[in-house]
C-alpha positions, 0 to 999 in steps of 0.5 A: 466507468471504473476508470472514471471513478478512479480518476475522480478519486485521485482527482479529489485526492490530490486537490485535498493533499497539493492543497492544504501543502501548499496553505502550509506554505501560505500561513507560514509565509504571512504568519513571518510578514512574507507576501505571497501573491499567488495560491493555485490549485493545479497549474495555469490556465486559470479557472477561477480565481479571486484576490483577498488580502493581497495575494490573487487564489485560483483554481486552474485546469492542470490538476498536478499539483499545486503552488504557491508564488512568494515574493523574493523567492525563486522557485518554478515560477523562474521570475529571475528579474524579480530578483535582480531588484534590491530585496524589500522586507516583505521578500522571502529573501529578506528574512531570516534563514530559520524562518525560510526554513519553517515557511518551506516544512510548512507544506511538509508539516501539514501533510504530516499532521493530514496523515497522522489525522486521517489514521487516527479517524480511520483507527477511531471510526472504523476499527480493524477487522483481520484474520488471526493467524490462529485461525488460518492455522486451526482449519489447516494453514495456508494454500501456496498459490503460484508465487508462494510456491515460487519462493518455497511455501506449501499447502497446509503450512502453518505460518508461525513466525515473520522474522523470527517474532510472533504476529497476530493478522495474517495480513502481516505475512504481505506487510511490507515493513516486514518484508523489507528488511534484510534476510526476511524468512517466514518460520512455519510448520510443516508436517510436525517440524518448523521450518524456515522460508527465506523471502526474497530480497526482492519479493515487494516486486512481486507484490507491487505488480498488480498482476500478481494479486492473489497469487502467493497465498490463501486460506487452506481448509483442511480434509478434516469433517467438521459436519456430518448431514443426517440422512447423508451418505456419510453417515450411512457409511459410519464417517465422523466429525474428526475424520481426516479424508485422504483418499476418494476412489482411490485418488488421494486428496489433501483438503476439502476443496480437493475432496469436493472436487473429486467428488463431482468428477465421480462417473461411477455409481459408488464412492470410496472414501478413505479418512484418518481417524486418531491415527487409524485408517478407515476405508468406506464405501456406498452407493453414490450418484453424482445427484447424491448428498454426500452429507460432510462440511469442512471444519468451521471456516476462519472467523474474522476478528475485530477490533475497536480503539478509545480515542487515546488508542486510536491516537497510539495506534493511528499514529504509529500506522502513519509513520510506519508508512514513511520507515516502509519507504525509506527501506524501500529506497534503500533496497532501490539504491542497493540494487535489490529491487527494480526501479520499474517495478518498485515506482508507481505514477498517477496511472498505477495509483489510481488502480489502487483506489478501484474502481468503486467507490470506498470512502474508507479505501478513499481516506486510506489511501489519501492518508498513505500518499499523505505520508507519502508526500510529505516523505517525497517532498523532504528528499534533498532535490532543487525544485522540491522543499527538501532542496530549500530545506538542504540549502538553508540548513546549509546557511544556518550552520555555514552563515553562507548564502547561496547566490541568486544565480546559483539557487536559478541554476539549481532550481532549473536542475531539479525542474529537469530531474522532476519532469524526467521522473515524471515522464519515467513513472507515466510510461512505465505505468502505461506498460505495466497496464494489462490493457495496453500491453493487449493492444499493443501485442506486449504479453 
């Protein structure tokens, strides 16, 4: 079932982003006179389809993509023998180089302004909730799971700086805008002294394999009792709101989760807990059964912080999320190329980015997500590939500025070119998605 919903969402997805892109490219072909003939939603065969104003609209079976056919253009419908006609004034090819090149942002352009919109809505209607860094550091820091301690955090560090600058949420600690910048380092408190944790150069490996959610950090809560129960063992004992537990039994414990722990695992009939009180050390003991109440709780537990926005606010804010998303790949792609990160484990197809949808159905997720591969489109699409916008855009800036053309034979070859590099890519991202799955590599004895 959770991969159903997960299909249906990227399904849904994707027909909103490849098809308000490829209207893009429509309503800047026609606003310039141009003739478009063919608007598809998903590639051929033809599900459903209808003609209005000359140009034939069509839902098809393959929901990969989408496109648009222009007349006097080549593109991946290969119609070369089109081309070999004299060029007539409503072809692509008749007109201006500025205007082909605004007719091939147009897609762009729109998933542009989709994903700025969507960011501002979410900004707007749903607001921000995060975990302050106060917080997390007031009821004792961080506990260091297995990653975190991999590249040098402990329990009950106090995250105090990322980069060397503040930060407010403690969801910017695994910010990728952050983390992508070279020599990252967390600044943090440990027992009194700052100190610096470098982050890996290739540290976003660790937090794009899904494998290792959860796994760097989590909240700390400290042994210190924010709560004595009336009638508790604690209280009989003399223990006090402020006690900073360090021992039961003689087995020292460092947070209150160790503290509780312990206790369960208690087999004899008295407790002995030894707590900090202003820098004195107390030492009380009772008679305990393992169905006895105790009577402490920790500190108050981190509380959540909220944030609502105005409409100018969500506009500033909204936007701002949207393009960070863009800068965060182009320092992706730099540290790709620079050798720092895997190209395995850094790519993502349609298996991996269903995943990231869930398997229940969120609309808030849904439209987040859909706005980052919004982004994340548009982004795709501007690289200087044949076969993607961004080579037609490469080609007619080179036009623009040389008053050269390129040929006809030449735009096939190049157009054939990209298609190869396209559907290479694609078959890369589809099976490294499939052995990064945790259930095939079961299946197939890959652990």
């Amino acid at each position: 079932m959770d991969g159903l919903v997960m299909t249906a969402q990227i399904l849904l997805s994707l027909t909103i982003l490849v098809g308000l892109h490829e209207i893009g490219h429509l309503v800047a072909a026609k606003f310039f006179g141009m003739r478009v003939e063919e608007y598809s939603i998903g590639f051929p065969p033809k599900l459903f389809k209808f003609n209005w104003k000359g140009t034939e609209y069509a839902l098809s079976a393959i929901p990969l993509g989408g496109y648009v056919k222009i007349s006097g253009m080549i593109d991946e419908s290969m119609d070369v023998e089109a081309m070999k006609e004299e060029p007539k004034e409503w072809e692509f090819r008749s007109k201006p180089a500025w205007q082909r090149l605004i007719v091939m942002l147009g897609g762009i352009i729109v998933n542009v302004i989709l994903g700025v919109f969507i960011f501002i809505g979410l900004t707007y209607f749903v607001g921000e909730e995060y975990l302050p860094k106060d917080e997390v550091n007031r009821v004792g820091g961080i506990k260091a799971l297995e990653i975190g301690e991999e590249i040098g955090l402990k329990n009950g560090d106090k995250i105090i700086k990322i980069n060397g600058q503040d930060f407010e949420s403690i969801n910017d600690m695994l910010n990728p805008d952050l983390l992508l910048v070279d020599d990252a380092f967390y600044t943090v408190e440990r027992n009194g002294e700052m100190v610096d944790v470098n982050i890996p150069s290739n540290f976003m490996e660790y937090l794009s394999d899904k494998k290792n959610a959860g796994k760097i950090f989590t909240v700390w809560v400290s042994s210190e009792i924010g709560t004595v129960v009336e009638g508790g063992i604690a209280e009989r004992a003399g223990i006090k709101v402020g006690d900073i537990i360090t021992a039961v039994n003689d087995v020292k414990v460092a947070s209150f989760d160790a503290f509780s722990k312990e206790v369960k695992n208690i087999s004899s009939d008295s407790i002995t807990i030894q707590v900090l009180r202003k820098g004195e050390e107390f030492t009380f003991s009772e008679y305990f059964k393992n169905d006895s109440i105790i009577g402490v709780g920790s500190v108050i537990p981190p509380q959540k912080a909220y944030i609502t926005y105005g409409l100018g606010e969500s506009i500033s804010v909204g936007t701002k999320k949207a393009f960070g998303i863009v800068f965060t790949q182009l320092k992706a792609f730099k540290k790709i190329f620079s050798g720092q990160l895997s190209v395995t484990k850094s790519l993502s197809g349609p298996i991996g980015i269903a995943q990231a949808y869930g398997g229940d159905w969120e609309w808030e997720r849904f439209w987040r997500m859909t706005g980052l591969l919004s982004m994340v489109l548009a982004f795709m699409n501007l690289l200087p590939i044949p076969a993607l916008d961004g080579g037609h855009v490469m080609f007619l800036s080179f036009e623009i500025l040389s008053g050269k053309k390129p040929g006809d034979k030449f735009m096939e070859y190049a157009q054939k070119f990209g298609m190869i590099i396209l559907l290479s890519l694609m078959v890369f991202v589809i099976f490294n998605d499939i052995f990064r799955l945790d259930t095939i590599q079961s299946l197939f004895g890959l652990d």
